[in-house]
N, C-alpha and C positions, 0 to 999 in steps of 0.2 A: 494642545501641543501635538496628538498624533496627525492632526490636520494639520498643519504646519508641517511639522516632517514628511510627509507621505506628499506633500504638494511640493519641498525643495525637491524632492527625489527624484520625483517624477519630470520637472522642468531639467534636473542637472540630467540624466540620461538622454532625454528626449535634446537638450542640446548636442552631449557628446555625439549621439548617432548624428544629429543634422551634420555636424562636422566631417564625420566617418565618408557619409555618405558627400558631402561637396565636394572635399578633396576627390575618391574617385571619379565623381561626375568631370570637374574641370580638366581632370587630365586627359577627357577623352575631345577636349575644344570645344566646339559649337553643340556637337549631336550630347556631349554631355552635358551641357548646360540646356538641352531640351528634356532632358532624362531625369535632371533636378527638378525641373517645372514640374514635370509629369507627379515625379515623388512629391512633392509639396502640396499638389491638389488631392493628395491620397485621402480617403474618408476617416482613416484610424488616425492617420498626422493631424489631423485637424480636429477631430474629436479629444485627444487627447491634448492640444492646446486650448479647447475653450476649458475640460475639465481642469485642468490644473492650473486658468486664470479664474475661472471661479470661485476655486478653493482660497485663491490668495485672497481674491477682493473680499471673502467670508472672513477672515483671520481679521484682517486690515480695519473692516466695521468695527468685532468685536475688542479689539486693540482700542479703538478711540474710542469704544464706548466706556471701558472701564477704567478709562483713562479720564474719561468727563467726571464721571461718577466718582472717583477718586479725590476727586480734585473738589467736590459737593460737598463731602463727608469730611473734606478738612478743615473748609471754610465752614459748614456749621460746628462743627467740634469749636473751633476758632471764636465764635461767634460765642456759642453759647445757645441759638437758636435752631427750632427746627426747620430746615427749609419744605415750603410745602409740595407734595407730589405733581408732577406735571398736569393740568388739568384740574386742580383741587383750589386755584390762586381764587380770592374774591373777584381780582382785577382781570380776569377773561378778555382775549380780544373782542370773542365773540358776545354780544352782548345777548342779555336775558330780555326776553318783552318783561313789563311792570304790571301787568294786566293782574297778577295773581297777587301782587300786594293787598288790593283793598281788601281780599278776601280772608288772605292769612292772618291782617290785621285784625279783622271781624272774631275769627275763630279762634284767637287766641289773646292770654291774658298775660300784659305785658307786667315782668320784673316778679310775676309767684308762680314760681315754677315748683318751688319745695311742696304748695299745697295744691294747686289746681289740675295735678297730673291725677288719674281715677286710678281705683284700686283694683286689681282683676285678678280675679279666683282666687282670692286668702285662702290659707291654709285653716281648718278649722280642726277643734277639738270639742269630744264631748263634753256638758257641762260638769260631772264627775270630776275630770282630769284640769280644770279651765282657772290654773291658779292663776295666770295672769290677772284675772279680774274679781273687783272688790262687789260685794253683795250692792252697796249704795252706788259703783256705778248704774250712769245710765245706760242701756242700751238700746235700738232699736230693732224691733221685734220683729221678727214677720214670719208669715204662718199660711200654708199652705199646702190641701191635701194630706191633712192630719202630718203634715213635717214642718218641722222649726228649725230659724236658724234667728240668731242673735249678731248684732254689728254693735261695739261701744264706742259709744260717742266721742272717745277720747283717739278712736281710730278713726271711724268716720268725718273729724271736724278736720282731720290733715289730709282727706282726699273729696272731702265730699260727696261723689259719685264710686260707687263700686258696680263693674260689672262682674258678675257672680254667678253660676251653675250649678243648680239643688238636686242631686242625684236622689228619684226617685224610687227608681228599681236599676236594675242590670241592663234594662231596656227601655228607661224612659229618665231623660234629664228634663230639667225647665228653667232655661235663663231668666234672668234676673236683672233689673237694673232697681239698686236701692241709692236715694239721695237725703242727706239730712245739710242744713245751712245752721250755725249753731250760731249766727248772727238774728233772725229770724224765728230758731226754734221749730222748722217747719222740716217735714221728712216724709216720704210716699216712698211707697217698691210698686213696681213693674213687671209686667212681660213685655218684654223690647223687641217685640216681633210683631210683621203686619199679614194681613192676607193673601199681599203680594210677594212677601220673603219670608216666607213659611221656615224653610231650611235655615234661613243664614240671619241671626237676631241682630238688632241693630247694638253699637258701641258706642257711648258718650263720654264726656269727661265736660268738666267746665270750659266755657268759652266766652264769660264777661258776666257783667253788674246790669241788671235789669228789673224797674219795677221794684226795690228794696229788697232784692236778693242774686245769687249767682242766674245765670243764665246757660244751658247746656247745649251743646251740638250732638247731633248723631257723626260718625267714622262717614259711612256708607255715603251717604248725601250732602252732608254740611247743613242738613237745614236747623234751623234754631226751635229749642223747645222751652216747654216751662218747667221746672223739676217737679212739680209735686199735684198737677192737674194731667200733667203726662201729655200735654196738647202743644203741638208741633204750632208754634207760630211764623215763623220766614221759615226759605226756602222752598226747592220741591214739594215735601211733605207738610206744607201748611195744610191745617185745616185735620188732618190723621191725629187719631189717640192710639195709646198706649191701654192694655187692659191693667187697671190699678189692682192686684192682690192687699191682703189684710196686713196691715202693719201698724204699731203702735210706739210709741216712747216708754218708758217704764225703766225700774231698778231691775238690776242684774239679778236678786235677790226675791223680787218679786214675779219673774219672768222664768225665771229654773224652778221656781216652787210650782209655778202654773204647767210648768211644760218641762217638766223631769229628762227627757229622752233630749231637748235641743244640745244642738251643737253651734260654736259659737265663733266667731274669728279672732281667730290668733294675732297679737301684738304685740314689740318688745316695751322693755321698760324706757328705752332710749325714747319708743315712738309716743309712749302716754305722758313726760316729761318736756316734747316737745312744746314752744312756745301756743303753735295752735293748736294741739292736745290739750292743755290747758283750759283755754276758752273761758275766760272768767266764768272761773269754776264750775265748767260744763252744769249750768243751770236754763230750766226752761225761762222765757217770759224776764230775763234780767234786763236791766236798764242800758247796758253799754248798748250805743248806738254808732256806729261806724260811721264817719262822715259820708265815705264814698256809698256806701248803701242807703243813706240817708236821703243823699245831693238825688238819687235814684227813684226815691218814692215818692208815694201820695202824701202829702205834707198836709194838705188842708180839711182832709175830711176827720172831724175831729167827733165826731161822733161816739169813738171807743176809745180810752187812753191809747196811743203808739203801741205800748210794748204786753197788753190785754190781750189772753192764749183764748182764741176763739178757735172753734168746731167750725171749717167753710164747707159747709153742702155744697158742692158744684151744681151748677143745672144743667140740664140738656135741651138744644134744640132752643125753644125761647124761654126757656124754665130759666128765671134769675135766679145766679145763686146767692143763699143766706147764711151770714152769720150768724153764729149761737155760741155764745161766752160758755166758756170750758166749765168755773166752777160752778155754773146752773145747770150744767149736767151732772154734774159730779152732783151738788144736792138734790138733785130730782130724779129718782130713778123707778122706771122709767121714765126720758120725758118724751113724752107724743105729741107730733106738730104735726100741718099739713105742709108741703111745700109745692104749690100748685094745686094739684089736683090730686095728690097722693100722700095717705097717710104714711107719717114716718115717726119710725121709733128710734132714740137713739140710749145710747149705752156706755158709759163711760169702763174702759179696760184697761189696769193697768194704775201707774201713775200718772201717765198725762197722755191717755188711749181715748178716744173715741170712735165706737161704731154705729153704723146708720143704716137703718133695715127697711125697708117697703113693709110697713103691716099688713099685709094683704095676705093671701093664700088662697090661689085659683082668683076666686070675682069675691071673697070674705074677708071683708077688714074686720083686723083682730086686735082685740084693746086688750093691755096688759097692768097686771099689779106684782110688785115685786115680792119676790118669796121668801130671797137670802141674800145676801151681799157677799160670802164668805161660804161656798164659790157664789159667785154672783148669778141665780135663776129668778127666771120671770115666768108667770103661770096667766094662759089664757084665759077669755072666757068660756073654751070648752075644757079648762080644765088640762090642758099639756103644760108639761112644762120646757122651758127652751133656758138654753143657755148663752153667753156672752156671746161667743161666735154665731150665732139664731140658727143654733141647730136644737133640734127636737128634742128631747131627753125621756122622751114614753117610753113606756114599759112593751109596748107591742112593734113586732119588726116593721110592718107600714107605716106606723108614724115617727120611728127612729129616722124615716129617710128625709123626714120633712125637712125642707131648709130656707129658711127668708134668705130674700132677694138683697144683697147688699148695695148700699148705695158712694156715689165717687162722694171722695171728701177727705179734709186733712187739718191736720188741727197746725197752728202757726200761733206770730202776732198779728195785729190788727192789721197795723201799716202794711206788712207786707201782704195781707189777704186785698186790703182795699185798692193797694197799687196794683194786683196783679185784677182784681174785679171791681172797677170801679162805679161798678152799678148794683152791686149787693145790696140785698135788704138787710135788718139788725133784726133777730126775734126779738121781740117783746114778752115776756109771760103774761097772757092773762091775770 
C-alpha cells in the first residue's frame, strides 16, 4: 500500500507541475512551446516518469497475482482437493527421459514398503535396563573388539537390514551393516566399507527376491549384493566383499548371560506385535515357505531337506564352499574337517551360532578335545586352552594374545545356501 500511495503522489504532482508549467510555456507562443520541449527532455522529468511507472507496473503484478491465488484457494476449498504446486503436476509439459525406470524398478520392492525400508542407528539400551525384551527372544548377536550389541528378531524381521554405528571409544566408531531374513533363517553383520571409501561406509536396504531370499543394494553405487556372504554380485562393485565380523543367532537370555555389558536395540510393543514381527513365531529352520521365495530357489537339489539349518563355509578363490548340518555341530564338539587344504575347527555358540576357525597357528595345525561346554573351552595339544570366540585363555601374557583365524560363513536353510551356492559340497562325517 505505501507503494501505491507514494507512486499516486508522485504521478498527481509530477502531472499538476506539467500543467503549471504548459500553461506558462503556451502563453509565450512558439518560443514557449520550444521551452516546453526543452523542459520535457529534462533528465529528473523523465527519471521521475519511468520511477513512478515502475512502481505502478509492481503494484499491478502483485494485484493479479493475489488475485489468481485467491481464486486457487477457493476452488480447492470448493473442491475438497488439494491443488498441486506449480511444477509438482505428474503431467509436465516437459517430459522426463524413462531411461531411469528400468533401474528404479530393479532397486526397489514393489507394494512393501512397511518392511523393506532398513533400520538406521536404533536407539539402544543396556541389557540391565532392556524390558522391552523377553529372555526366549531371539536375538542376533554380534561381537566385536570385546563390544556387543544385540538386534531381536522381532525387530529385525520388519526391516531386515540395519545400518548401525558401534561407538568404540570417543575417537573410534565402526559401522555396521547387520541382515537377518526370517523366511530363510539366515543373518551375517558387516563392515560396509571398501579400501576405496575408507571414510564414507557404504548403505543398504532390501531391493528384491533372489536365489530364495531378499536381495540388497548398496545407497552409493546401486550395485546388487548377497546379504549374508557380503559379496557384491551386479553393478560397479561386482566382484568386492564386505569384511564379515562375528555374529550369531541365539536367546536373549542366553546372549546377556554370555555378554553381561551388551547393549541391545530398542523396539516398541506396537513394532514386536506387528504382522512381520511376528514371523511365525520368530522360529529358526520352520516350515512356512513363501511362494515368492520359493518360485526364487534351487528347487531340485534335494540333497538336504528344504528347510535343514546348515553351517555354509564360504570358499575363497576356488575353495568350493561346504555345507555342514547345524545339529552335527551342535553334537560334536569340536568338529574338525578339512576344507581344501586347511584344517578347520568349527564350534557351535549360542542357540543356533556357528563359528569357524583355521586350526593353524603360524605353519602348527592344532587338534582340539573339548574341556566344558558351560562356558564352552577347547584345550590343545600343547595344552592352552581357547575359548568359543578362539581366543586363548593361558595364564601367561603371550599366549593370552593368541587368536585363530576366523573363517566367512553363515548358518541358514538349505535351499537358500544351495540357491545362493550351487556348487557346494555336503560334509559327510566319517
Amino acid at each position: 500500500m505505501h507503494l501505491l500511495q507514494c507512486s499516486v503522489a508522485f504521478m498527481t504532482t509530477s502531472e499538476a507541475l506539467s500543467r503549471h508549467k504548459f500553461k506558462r510555456c503556451m502563453s509565450f507562443g512558439v518560443p514557449g512551446m520550444i521551452g516546453f520541449l526543452k523542459y520535457i527532455m529534462d533528465r529528473r522529468f523523465i527519471s521521475g516518469f519511468l520511477v513512478g511507472g515502475l512502481a505502478l507496473a509492481a503494484v499491478w503484478f502483485w494485484a493479479d497475482r493475489s488475485s489468481s491465488n485467491s481464486q486457487v484457494s477457493n476452488e480447492a476449498g470448493q473442491t475438497g482437493t488439494a491443488t498441486p504446486l506449480e511444477g509438482t503436476s505428474h503431467t509436465q509439459t516437459n517430459s522426463i527421459p524413462n531411461n531411469w525406470l528400468p533401474e528404479a524398478r530393479a532397486l526397489t520392492m514393489p507394494g512393501n514398503r512397511e518392511y523393506a525400508l532398513p533400520l538406521n542407528n536404533p536407539d539402544t539400551v543396556l541389557s540391565f535396563a532392556a524390558d522391552h525384551v523377553n529372555d526366549e527372544d531371539l536375538v542376533v548377536g554380534v561381537s566385536i573388539f570385546d563390544h556387543h550389541r544385540a538386534y531381536p528378531w522381532w525387530i529385525m524381521s520388519n526391516f531386515h537390514v540395519v545400518n548401525d554405528t558401534l561407538v568404540i571409544s570417543t575417537t573410534s566408531k565402526i559401522p555396521l551393516m547387520v541382515a537377518l531374513c526370517e523366511q530363510c533363517s539366515g543373518s551375517a553383520a558387516f563392515i560396509p566399507t571398501l579400501p576405496e571409501l575408507p571414510e564414507r561406509p557404504l548403505t543398504f536396504q532390501i531391493c528384491g527376491i533372489h536365489d530364495g531370499t531378499f536381495e540388497i543394494a548398496d545407497f552409493q553405487t546401486h550395485s546388487r549384493w548377497h546379504p549374508f556372504s557380503g559379496e557384491a554380485t551386479e553393478g560397479p562393485l561386482k566382484g568386492k566383499r564386505l569384511i564379515q565380523i562375528s555374529s550369531i543367532i541365539t536367546r536373549w537370555g542366553s546372549w546377556k548371560k554370555q555378554h553381561p555389558d551388551t547393549d541391545v536395540a530398542l523396539g516398541s510393543v506396537g513394532m514386536r506385535n506387528r504382522p512381520h514381527g511376528l514371523s511365525h513365531g520368530a522360529s529358526m529352520g520352520h516350515k512356512h515357505m513363501h511362494p515368492v521365495f520359493w518360485a526364487s530357489a534351487n528347487q531340485e537339489d534335494e540333497r538336504l531337506p528344504a528347510n535343514k539349518l546348515v553351517f555354509g563355509l564360504l570358499g575363497d578363490d576356488d575353495l568350493k564352499p561346504l555345507a555342514v548340518e547345524l545339529d552335527a555341530i551342535q553334537s560334536t564338539i569340536p568338529m574338525e574337517l578339512t576344507h581344501g587344504d586347511t584344517p578347520i575347527i568349527l564350534l557351535p555358540a549360542g542357540d543356533f551360532g556357528v563359528r569357524a576357525y583355521a586350526a593353524t597357528l603360524e605353519e602348527t595345525v592344532l587338534t582340539f578335545q573339548l574341556e566344558s561346554k558351560e562356558p564352552l573351552r577347547i584345550r590343545d595339544q600343547e595344552g592352552r586352552l581357547w575359548d568359543e570366540n578362539g581366543k586363548c585363555q593361558a595364564e601367561t601374557n603371550s599366549e593370552t594374545s593368541l587368536q585363530l583365524k576366523q573363517r566367512r560363513g553363515y548358518v541358514t536353510e538349505w535351499y537358500e545356501w544351495v540357491s545362493a551356492q550351487p556348487n557346494s559340497d555336503v560334509f559327510v562325517r566319517p
